[in-house]
C-alpha positions as CSV (number, residue, x, y, z in Angstrom):
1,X,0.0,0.0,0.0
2,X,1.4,3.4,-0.7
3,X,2.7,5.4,1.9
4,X,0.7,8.9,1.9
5,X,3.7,11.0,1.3
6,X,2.4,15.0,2.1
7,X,1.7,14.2,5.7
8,X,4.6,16.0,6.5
9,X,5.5,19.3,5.3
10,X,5.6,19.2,1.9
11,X,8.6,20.7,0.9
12,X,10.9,18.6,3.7
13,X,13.1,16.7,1.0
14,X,14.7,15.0,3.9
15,X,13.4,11.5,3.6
16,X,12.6,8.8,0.5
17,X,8.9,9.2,-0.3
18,X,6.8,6.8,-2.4
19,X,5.5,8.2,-5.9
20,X,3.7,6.5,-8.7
21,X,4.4,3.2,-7.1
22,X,8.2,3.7,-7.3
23,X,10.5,4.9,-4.5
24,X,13.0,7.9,-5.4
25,X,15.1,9.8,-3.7
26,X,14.9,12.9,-0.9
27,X,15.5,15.1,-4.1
28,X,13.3,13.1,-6.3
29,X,10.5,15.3,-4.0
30,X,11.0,18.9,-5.2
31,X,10.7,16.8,-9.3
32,X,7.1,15.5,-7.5
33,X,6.1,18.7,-6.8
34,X,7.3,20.5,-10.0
35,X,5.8,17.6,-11.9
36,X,2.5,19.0,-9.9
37,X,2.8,22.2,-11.1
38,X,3.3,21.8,-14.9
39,X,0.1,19.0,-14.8
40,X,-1.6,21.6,-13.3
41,X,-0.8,24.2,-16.2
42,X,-1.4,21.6,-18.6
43,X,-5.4,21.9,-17.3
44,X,-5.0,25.5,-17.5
45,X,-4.1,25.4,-21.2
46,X,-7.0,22.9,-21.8
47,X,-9.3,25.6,-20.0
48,X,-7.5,28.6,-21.7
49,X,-8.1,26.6,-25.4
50,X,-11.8,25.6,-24.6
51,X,-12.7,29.2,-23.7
52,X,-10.6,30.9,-26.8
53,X,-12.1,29.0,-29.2
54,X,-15.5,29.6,-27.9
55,X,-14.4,33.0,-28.6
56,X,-12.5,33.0,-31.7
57,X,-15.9,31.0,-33.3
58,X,-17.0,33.9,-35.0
59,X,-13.6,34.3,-36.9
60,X,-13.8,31.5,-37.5
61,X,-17.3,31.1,-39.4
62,X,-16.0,34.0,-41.3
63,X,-13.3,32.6,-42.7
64,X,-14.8,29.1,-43.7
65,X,-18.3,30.2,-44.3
66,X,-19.9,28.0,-41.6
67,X,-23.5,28.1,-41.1
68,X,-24.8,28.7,-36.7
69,X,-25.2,25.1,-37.4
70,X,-22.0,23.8,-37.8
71,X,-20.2,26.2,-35.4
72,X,-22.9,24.6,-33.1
73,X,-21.4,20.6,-34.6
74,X,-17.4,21.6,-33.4
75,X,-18.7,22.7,-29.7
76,X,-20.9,19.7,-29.3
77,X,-18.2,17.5,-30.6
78,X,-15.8,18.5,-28.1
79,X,-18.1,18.7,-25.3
80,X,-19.1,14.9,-26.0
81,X,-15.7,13.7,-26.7
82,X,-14.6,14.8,-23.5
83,X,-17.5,13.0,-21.8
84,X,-16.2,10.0,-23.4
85,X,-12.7,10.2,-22.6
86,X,-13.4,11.1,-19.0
87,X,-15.2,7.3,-18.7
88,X,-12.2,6.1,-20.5
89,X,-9.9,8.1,-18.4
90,X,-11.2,5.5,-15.3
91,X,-8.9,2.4,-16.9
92,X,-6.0,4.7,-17.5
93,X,-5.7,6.4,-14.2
94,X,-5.4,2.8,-13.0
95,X,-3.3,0.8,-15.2
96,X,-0.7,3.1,-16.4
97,X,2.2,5.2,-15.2
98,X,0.6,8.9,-13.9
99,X,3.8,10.6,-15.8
100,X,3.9,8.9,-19.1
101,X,-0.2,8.9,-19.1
102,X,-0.2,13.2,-18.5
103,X,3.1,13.4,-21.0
104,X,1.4,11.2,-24.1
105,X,-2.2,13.6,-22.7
106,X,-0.3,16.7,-23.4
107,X,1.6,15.3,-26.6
108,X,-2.3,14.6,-27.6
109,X,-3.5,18.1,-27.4
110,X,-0.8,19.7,-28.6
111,X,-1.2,17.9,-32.0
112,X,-5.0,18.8,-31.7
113,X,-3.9,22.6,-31.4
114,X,-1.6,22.4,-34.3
115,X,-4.6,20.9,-36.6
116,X,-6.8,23.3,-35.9
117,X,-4.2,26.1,-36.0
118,X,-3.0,25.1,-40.0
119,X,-6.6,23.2,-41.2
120,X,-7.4,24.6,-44.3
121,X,-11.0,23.3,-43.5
122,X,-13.8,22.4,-41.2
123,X,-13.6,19.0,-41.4
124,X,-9.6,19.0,-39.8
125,X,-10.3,22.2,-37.2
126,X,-13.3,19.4,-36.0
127,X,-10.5,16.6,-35.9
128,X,-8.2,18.9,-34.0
129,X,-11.2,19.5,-31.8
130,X,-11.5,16.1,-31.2
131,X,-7.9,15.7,-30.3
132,X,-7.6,18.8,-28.1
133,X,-10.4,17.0,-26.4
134,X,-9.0,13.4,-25.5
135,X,-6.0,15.4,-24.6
136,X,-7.1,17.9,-21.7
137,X,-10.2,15.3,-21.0
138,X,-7.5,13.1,-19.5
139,X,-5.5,15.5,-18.0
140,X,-8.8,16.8,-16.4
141,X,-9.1,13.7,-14.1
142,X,-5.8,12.9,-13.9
143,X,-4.6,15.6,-12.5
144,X,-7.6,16.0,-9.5
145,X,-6.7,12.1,-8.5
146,X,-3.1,12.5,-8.1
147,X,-4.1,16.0,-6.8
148,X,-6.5,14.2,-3.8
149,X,-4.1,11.4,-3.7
150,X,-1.1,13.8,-3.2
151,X,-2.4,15.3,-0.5
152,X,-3.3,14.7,2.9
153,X,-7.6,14.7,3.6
154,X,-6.4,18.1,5.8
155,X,-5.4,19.9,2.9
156,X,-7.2,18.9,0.2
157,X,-10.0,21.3,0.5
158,X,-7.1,24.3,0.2
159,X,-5.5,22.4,-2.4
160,X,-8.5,21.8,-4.5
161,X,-9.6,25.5,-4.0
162,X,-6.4,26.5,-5.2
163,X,-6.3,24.1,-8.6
164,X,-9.7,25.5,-9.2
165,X,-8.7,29.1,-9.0
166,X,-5.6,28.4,-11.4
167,X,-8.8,27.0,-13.8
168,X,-11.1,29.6,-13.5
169,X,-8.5,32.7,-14.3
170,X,-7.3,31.1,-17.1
171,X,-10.9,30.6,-18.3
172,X,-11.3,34.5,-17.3
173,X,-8.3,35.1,-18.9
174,X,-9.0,33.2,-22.2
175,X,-12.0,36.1,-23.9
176,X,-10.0,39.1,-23.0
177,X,-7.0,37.9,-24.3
178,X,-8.7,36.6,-27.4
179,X,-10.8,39.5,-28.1
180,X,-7.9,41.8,-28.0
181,X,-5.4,39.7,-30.2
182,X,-7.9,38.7,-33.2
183,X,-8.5,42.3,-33.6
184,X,-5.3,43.0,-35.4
185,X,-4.2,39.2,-35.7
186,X,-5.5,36.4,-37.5
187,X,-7.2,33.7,-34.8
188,X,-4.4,31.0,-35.6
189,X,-1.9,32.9,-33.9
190,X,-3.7,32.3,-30.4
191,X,-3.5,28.4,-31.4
192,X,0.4,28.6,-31.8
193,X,0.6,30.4,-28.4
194,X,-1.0,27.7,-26.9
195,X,1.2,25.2,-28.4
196,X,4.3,27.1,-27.3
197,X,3.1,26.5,-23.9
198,X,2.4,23.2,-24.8
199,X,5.9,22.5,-25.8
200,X,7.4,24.4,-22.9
201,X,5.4,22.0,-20.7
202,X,6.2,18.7,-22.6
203,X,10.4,20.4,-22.5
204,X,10.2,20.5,-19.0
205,X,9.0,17.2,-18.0
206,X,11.4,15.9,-20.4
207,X,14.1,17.1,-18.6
208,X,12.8,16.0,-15.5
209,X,12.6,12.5,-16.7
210,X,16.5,12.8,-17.9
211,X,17.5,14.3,-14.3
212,X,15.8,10.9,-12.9
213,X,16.7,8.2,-15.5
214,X,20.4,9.4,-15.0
215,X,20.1,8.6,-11.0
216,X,18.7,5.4,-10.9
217,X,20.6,4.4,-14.2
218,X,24.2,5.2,-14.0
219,X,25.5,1.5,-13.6
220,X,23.0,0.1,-15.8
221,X,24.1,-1.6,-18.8
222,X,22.3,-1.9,-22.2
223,X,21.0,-5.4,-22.5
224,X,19.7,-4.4,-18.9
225,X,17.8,-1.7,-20.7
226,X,16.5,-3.5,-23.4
227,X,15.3,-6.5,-21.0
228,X,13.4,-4.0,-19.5
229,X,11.8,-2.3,-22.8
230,X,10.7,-5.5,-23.8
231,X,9.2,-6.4,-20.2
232,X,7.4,-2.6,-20.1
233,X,5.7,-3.5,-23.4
234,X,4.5,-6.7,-21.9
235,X,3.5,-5.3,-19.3
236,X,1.2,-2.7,-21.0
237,X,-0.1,-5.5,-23.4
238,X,-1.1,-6.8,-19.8
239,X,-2.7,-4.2,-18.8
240,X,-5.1,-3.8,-21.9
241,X,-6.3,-7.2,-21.4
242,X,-8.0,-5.7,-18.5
243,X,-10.1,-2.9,-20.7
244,X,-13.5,-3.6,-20.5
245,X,-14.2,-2.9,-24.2
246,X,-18.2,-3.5,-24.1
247,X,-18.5,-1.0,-20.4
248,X,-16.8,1.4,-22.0
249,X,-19.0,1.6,-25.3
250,X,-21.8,1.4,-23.2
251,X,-20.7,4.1,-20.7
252,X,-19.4,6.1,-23.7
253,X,-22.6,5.7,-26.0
254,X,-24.8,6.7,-23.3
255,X,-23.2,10.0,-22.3
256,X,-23.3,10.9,-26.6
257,X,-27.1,9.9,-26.8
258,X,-28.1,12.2,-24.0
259,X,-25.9,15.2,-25.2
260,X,-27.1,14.3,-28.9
261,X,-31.2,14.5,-27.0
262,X,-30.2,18.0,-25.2
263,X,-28.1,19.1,-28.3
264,X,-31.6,18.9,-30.5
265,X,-34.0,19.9,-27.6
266,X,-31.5,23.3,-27.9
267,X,-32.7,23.7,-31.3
268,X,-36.4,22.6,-31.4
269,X,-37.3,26.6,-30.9
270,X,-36.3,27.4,-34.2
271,X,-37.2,23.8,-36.0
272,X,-40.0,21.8,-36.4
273,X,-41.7,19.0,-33.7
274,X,-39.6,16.2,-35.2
275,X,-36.2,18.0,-33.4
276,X,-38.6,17.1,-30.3
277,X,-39.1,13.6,-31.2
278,X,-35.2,12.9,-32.1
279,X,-34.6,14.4,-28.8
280,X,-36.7,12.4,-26.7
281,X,-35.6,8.8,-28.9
282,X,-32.0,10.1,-28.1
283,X,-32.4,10.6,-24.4
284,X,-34.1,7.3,-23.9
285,X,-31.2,5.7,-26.0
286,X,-28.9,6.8,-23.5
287,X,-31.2,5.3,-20.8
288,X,-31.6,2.5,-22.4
289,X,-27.3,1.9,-22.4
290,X,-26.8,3.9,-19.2
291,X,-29.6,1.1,-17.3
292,X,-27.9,-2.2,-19.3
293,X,-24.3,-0.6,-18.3
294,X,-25.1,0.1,-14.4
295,X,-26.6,-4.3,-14.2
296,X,-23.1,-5.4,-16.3
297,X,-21.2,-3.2,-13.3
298,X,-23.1,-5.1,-10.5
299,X,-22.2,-8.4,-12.8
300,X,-19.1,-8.3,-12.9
301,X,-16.5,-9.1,-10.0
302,X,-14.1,-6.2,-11.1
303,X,-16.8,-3.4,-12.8
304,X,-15.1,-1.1,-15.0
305,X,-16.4,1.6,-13.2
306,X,-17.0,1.3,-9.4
307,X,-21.0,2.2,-8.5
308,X,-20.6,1.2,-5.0
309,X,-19.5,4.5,-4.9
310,X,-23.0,6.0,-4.4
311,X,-23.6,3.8,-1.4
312,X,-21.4,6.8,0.4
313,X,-24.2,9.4,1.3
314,X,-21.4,12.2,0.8
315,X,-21.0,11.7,-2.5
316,X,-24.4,11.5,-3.9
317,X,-24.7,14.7,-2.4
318,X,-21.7,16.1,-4.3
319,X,-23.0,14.5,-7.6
320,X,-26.0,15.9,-7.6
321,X,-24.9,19.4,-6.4
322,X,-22.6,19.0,-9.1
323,X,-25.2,18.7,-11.4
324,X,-27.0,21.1,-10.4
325,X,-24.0,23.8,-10.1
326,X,-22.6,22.4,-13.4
327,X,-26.2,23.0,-15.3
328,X,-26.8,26.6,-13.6
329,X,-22.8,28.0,-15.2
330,X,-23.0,26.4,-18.5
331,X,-26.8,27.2,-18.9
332,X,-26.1,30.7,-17.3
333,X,-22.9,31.3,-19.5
334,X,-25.3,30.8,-22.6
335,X,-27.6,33.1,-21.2
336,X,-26.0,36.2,-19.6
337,X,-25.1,37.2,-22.8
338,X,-27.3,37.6,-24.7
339,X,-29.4,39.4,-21.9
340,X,-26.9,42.1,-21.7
341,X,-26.9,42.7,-25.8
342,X,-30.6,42.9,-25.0
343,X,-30.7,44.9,-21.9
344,X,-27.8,47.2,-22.1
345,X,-27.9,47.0,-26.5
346,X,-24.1,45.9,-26.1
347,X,-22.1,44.7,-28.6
348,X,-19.3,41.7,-27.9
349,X,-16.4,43.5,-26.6
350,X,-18.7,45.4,-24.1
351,X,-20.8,42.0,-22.7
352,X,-17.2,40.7,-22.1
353,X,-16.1,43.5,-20.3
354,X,-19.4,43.3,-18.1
355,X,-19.2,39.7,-17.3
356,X,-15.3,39.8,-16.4
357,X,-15.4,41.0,-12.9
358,X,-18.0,37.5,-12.6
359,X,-15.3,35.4,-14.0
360,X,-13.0,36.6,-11.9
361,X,-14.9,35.9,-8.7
362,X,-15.6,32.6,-9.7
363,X,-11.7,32.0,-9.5
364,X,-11.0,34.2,-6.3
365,X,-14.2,32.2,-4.9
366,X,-13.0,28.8,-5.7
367,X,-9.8,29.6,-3.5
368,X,-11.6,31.2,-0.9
369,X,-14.2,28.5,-1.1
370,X,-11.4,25.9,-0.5
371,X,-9.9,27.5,2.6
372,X,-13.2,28.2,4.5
373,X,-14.2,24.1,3.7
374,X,-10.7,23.2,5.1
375,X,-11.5,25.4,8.5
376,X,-15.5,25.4,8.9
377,X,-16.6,22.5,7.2
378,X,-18.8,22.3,4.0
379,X,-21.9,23.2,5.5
380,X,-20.8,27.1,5.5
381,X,-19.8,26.6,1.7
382,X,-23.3,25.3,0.9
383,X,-24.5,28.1,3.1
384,X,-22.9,30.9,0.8
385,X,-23.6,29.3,-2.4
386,X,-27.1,28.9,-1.9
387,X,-27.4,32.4,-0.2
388,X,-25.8,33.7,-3.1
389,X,-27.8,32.5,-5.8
390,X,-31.2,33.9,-3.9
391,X,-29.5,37.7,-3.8
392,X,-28.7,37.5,-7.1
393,X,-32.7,36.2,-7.9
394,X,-33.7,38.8,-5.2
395,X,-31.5,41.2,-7.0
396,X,-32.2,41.3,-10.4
397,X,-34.1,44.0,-11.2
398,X,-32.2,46.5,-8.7
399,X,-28.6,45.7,-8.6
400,X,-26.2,46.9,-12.0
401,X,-25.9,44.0,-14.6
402,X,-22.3,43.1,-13.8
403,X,-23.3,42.6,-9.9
404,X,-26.0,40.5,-10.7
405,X,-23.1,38.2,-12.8
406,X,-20.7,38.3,-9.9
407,X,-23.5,37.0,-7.3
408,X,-23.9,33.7,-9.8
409,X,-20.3,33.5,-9.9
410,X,-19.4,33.4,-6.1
411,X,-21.8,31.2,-5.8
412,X,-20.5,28.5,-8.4
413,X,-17.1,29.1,-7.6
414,X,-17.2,28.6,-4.3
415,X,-18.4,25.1,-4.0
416,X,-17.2,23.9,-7.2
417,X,-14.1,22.0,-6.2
418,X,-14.6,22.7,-2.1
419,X,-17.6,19.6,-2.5
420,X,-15.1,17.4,-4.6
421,X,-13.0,17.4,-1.8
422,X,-15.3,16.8,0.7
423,X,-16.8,14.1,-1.5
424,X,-14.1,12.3,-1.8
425,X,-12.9,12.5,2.0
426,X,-14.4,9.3,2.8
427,X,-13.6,7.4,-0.3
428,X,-10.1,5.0,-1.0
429,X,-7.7,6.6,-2.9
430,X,-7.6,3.5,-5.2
431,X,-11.6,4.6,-6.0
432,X,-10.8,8.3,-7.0
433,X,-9.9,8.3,-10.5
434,X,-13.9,6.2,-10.6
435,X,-15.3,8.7,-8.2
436,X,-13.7,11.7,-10.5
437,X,-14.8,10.1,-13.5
438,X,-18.7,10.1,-12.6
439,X,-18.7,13.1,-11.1
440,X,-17.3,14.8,-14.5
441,X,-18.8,12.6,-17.0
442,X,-22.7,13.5,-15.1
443,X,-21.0,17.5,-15.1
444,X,-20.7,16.9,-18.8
445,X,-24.2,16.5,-20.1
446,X,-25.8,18.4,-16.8
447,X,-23.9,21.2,-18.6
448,X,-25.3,20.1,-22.3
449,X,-28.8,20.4,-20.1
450,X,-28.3,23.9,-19.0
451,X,-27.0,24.9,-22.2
452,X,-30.1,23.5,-24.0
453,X,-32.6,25.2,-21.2
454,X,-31.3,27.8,-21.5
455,X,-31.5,28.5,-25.6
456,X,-35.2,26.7,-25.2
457,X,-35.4,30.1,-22.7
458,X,-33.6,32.8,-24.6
């Protein structure tokens, strides 16, 4: 069983600590914690991308003549593909090397980013979509499990408070900065940025992996090495064996039918009654897989994906705040918008300006959030969120526009990650990257929920 290595102080390099089921060295522990820090800006690049492309779409339609519709296909297609790879991420959280799994991630993403930035047409800039996706999908839940599992159960609510700040200002960050560089620049030069980060990231762990290899390797000879590339690869042939093929489709089928149903339910304001009818066929298609994969997981001795899970009273709470929370932003983020351009008759540059101060409080919130958890418990956290989401009902027609956004915003960002944390408290460590996976997959199409309400709305 792994030792939990953070219960001491966490920069104390002193003593051998245990890391992705190897020992290293006193000094190995500052490459832990740097390895930390560059898998945490690797989300923050996936957040930063997801946001800038939302705002570079309308460049982008421009430039390949794309109808609403198909701007509409590349956001739903990266919304569903991460879904998927977030049910997938479950088997490689477990089986494979936390490193190798975040560097091959990034590698992923970066070649996503480098096919949208030189596509010459839609069909590619959806393909890079699709790899952008798998890419920070992965990275998404790997990095909150090794994050949890890093950690001692004291800390993580500061810890996950902290990673969720870091996330929300680079998704504050990500309009501003896009709105001011496509001005004068054409939107592919935001995509190279990001994969200058990219490589910086993927440079650095490279050289963290040399610094390594050359301690524990020095008196190693060659055959040695090659005895032990050839073992690695049998071991990973292993480890596939273990893939649950048929719980993944079903998982992964599932989570597309219900965001296909709330994708068409969106658009049945402007269409005919059949967009109702494909909706309702889709959503019960995804019951339909969702109910046949939940009996194989109760089937099988080793389920792909752990539902005991929701015998733990906690954590149904947290999934279904999470669903909640999650449909409110996404389906409020759609929404706000558009309001404004109605109420205040701004145009894009001026909404974004409005709505920055909110963005910004949902990242000081989330840290805030995850320091109050850590020292009066989560009942406070749920106090504030829920308080703040009645002022800003209360509100609506007194306060300035911008207030009323910042109100919604403290209230999401503050229990956001602060209920992960507490969620997961009472779980094994060896059941995080299942617990993760649910809770994100269910924040996935909650989200294509909200964002369908609120267009049926609008």
């Amino acid at each position: 069983m792994q030792t939990d290595v953070v219960r001491k102080k966490q920069f104390d390099i002193k003593d051998n600590v245990k890391f992705n089921g190897n020992v290293l060295k006193s000094k190995a522990f500052v490459s832990k914690n740097i390895f930390i820090i560059i898998m945490v800006l690797g989300c923050m690049m996936g957040s930063f991308s997801h946001t800038a492309f939302s705002s570079m779409l309308e460049n982008i339609m421009k430039e390949f003549n794309l109808s609403a519709s198909k701007s509409q296909l590349m956001t739903a297609v990266y919304s569903m593909t991460i879904g998927v790879t977030t049910i997938l991420s479950v088997f490689l959280t477990k089986y494979f090397d936390k490193k190798k799994l975040f560097f091959s991630s990034m590698l992923i993403f970066g070649f996503g980013i480098v096919l949208s930035a030189i596509s010459l047409n839609y069909v590619l800039i959806i393909i890079g979509r699709i790899f952008q996706a798998v890419g920070s999908g992965v990275v998404l839940i790997l990095s909150q499990v090794i994050l949890l599992s890093a950690f001692s159960k004291e800390k993580t609510g500061v810890v996950m408070g902290i990673y969720g700040f870091l996330l929300n200002l680079s998704s504050a960050a990500a309009p501003v900065v896009t709105l001011l560089l496509v001005k004068n620049m054409p939107w592919q030069f935001i995509m190279w940025g990001i994969c200058l980060g990219v490589i910086v990231i993927l440079g650095v762990q490279i050289w963290l992996y040399v610094l390594e290899k050359r301690k524990c390797e020095k008196e190693r000879k060659n055959k040695e090495k090659k005895q032990e590339i050839k073992e690695s690869i049998k071991e990973t042939c292993k480890r596939f064996k273990k893939f649950d093929f048929t719980s993944f489709v079903l998982s992964g089928f599932s989570v597309i039918f219900f965001m296909a149903g709330f994708t068409l339910f969106k658009e049945m304001k402007n269409s005919s009654s059949n967009s109702l009818i494909k909706s309702i066929l889709f959503v019960l298609a995804g019951v339909v897989f969702i109910v046949v994969f939940i009996v194989r997981q109760k089937q099988k001795k080793k389920p792909y994906i752990n539902l005991k899970l929701f015998k733990n009273k906690n954590f149904v709470i947290v999934v279904i705040s999470s669903i909640i929370i999650y449909a409110v932003m996404m389906g409020t983020a759609v929404w706000f918008p558009v309001y404004i351009k109605r109420i205040a008759e701004a145009d894009m540059e001026r909404v974004g300006i409005i709505m920055l101060p909110g963005a910004l409080s949902t990242a000081l919130a989330s840290a805030v959030g995850g320091w109050l958890y850590q020292k009066y418990g989560i009942r406070l956290i749920y106090s504030i969120s829920i308080c703040s989401f009645i002022l800003a009902i209360l509100t609506r027609n007194i306060v300035p526009l911008w207030v009323l956004f910042v109100l919604r915003s403290i209230g999401i960002g503050i229990i956001m990650m602060s209920m992960v944390a507490w969620g997961m408290k009472d779980i094994e460590k060896d059941k995080y990257s299942d617990g993760t996976a649910i809770i994100c997959s269910l924040r996935t199409v909650a989200g294509a929920f909200g964002t369908a309400l609120a267009a049926m709305l609008m």
